[in-house]
C-alpha positions as CSV (number, residue, x, y, z in Angstrom):
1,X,15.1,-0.4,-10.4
2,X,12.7,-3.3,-10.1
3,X,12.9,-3.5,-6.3
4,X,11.7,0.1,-6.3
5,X,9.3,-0.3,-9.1
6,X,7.6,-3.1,-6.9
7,X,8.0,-1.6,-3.8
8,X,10.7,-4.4,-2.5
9,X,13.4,-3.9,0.1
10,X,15.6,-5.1,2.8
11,X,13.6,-5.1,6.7
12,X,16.4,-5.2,9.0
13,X,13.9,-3.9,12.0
14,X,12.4,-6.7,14.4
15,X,8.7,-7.9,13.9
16,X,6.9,-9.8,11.2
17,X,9.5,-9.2,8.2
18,X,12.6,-9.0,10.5
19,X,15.6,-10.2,8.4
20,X,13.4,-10.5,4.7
21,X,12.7,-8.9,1.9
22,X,9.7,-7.2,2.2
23,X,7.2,-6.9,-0.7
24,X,3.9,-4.4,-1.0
25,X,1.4,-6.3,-1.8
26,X,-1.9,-4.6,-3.7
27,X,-5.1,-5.7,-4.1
28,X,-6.8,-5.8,-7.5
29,X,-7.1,-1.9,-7.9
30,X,-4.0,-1.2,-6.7
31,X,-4.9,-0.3,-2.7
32,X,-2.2,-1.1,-0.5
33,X,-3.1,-4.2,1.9
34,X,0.3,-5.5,3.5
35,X,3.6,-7.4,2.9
36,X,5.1,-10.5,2.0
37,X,8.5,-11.2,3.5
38,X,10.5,-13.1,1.4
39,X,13.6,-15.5,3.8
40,X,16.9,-15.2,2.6
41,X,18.3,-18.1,4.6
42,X,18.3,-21.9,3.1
43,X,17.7,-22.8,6.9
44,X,14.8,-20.8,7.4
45,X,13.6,-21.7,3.8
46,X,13.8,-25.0,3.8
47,X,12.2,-25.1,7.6
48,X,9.2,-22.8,6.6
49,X,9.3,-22.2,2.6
50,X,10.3,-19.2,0.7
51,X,7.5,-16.7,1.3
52,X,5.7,-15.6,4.8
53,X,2.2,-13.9,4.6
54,X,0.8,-11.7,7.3
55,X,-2.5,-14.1,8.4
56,X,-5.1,-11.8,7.6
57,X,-3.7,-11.3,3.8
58,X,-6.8,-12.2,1.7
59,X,-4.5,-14.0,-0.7
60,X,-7.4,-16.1,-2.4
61,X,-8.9,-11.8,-3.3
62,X,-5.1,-11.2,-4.7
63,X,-3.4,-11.7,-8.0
64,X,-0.3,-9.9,-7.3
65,X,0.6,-7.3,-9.9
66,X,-2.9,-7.6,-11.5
67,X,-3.3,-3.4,-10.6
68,X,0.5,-3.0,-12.6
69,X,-0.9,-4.8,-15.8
70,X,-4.5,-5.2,-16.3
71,X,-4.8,-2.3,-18.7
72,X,-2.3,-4.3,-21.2
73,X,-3.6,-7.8,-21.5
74,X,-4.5,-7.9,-24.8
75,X,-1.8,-10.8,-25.3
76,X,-2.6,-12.6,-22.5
77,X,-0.6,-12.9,-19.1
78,X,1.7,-15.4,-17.4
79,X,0.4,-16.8,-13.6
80,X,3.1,-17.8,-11.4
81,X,3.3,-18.7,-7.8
82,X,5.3,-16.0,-6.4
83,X,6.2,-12.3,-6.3
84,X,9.5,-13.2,-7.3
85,X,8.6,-14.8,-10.6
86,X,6.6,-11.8,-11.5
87,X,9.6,-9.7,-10.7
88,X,11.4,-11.3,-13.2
89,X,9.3,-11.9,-15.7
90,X,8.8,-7.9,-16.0
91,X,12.6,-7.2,-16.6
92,X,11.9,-8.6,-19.9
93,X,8.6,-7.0,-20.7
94,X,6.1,-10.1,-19.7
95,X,3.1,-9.3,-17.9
96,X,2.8,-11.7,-15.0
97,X,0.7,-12.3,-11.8
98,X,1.2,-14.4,-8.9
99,X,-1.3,-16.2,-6.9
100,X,0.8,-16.0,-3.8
101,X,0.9,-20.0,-3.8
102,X,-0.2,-23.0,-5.6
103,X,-4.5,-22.7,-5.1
104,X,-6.5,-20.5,-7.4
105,X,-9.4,-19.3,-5.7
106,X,-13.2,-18.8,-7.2
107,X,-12.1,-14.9,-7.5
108,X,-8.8,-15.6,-9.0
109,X,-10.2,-17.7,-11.3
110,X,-13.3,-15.3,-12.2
111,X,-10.7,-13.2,-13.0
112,X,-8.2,-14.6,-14.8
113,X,-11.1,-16.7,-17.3
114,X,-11.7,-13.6,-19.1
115,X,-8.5,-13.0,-20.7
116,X,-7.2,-13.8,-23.9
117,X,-5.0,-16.4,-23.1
118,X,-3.0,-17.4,-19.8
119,X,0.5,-19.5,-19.7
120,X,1.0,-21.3,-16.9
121,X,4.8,-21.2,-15.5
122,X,4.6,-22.6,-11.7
123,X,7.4,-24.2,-10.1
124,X,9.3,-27.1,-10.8
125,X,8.7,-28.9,-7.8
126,X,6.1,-31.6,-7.6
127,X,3.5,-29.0,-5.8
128,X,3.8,-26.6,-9.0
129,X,3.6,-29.2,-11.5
130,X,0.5,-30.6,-9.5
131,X,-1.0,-27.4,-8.9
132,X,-0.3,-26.0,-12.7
133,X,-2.1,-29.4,-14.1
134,X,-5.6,-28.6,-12.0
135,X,-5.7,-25.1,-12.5
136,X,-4.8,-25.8,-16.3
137,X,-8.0,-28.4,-16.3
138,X,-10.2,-25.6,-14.6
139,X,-9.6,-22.7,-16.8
140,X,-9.0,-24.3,-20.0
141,X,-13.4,-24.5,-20.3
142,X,-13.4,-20.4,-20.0
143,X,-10.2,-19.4,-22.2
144,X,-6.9,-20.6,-23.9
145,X,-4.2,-21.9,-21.3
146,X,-0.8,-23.2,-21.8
147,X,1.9,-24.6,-19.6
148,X,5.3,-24.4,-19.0
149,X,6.6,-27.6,-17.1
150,X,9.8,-26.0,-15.2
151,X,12.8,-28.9,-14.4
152,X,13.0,-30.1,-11.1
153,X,12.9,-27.6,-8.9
154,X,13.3,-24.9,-11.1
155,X,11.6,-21.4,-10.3
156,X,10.6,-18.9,-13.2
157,X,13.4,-16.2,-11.4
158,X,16.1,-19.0,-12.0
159,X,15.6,-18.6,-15.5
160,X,17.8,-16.7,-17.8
161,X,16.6,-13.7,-20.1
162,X,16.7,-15.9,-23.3
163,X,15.1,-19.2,-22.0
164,X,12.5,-16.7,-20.9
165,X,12.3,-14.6,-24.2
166,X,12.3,-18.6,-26.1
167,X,9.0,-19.2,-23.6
168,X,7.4,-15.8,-24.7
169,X,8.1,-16.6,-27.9
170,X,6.9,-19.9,-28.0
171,X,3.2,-18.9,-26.5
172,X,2.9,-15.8,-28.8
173,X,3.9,-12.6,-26.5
């Protein structure tokens, strides 16, 4: 249900997303631009990282899923790194975006300073935690901004339902 929802499957053909997951990815009103392939191996993870993104993907003009919630932010929204995170974070009802990596662009961030309130939940890995503390300091002049500080390398998808809920809880959604 989620993988059709987002528009996620298996690409066992050859090219760009051979052997991934492949994701639709949107820009801001909800047009169609291209895919993100998602690895499934450790070795071709820990060789090139999680994600691969076609080079022409405008990813600092992206928050992903921003076309899927940004008629219900009246709470506020959560910002994490990757599609995966925002996958998850919707089984239990949370709207999320992802900047498709650690840097918040000038757009991104024009964006995202008009909300209500945003919580932070990057990864656990020193990049995350790094990343999460500079774009804390740079939004927290336009709008309310909390942070969730994952353990060691700890992704928001490797999070259970109620340590999720406990977060949602915890920041008022």
């Amino acid at each position: 249900k989620t993988a059709s929802h987002f528009e996620a499957g298996l690409y066992r053909g050859k090219g760009f997303l051979s052997d991934c997951i492949g994701v639709r990815i949107h820009d801001l009103k909800g047009c169609p631009v291209g895919y993100a392939g998602r690895r499934l191996t450790n070795h071709e993870i820990k060789k090139y990282g999680k994600w691969k993104f076609p080079p022409q993907l405008p990813k600092s003009q992206i928050l992903y899923n921003f076309h899927r919630v940004r008629n219900n932010l009246q709470k506020g929204l959560f910002v994490v790194e990757g599609p995966w995170g925002v996958m998850r974070l919707a089984q239990i009802n949370i709207p999320a975006v992802a900047l498709l990596g650690i840097n918040l662009s000038n757009e991104q961030q024009r964006i995202l300073c008009k909300l209500p309130k945003i919580v932070l939940m990057l990864d656990g890995d020193i990049p995350g935690r790094k990343a999460a503390k500079h774009i804390h300091d740079k939004l927290k002049i336009h709008t309310v901004v909390k942070r969730v500080n994952l353990n060691n390398n700890t992704d928001p998808d490797d999070l259970q339902d109620d340590q999720l809920t406990r977060f949602a809880k915890l920041f008022s959604f």
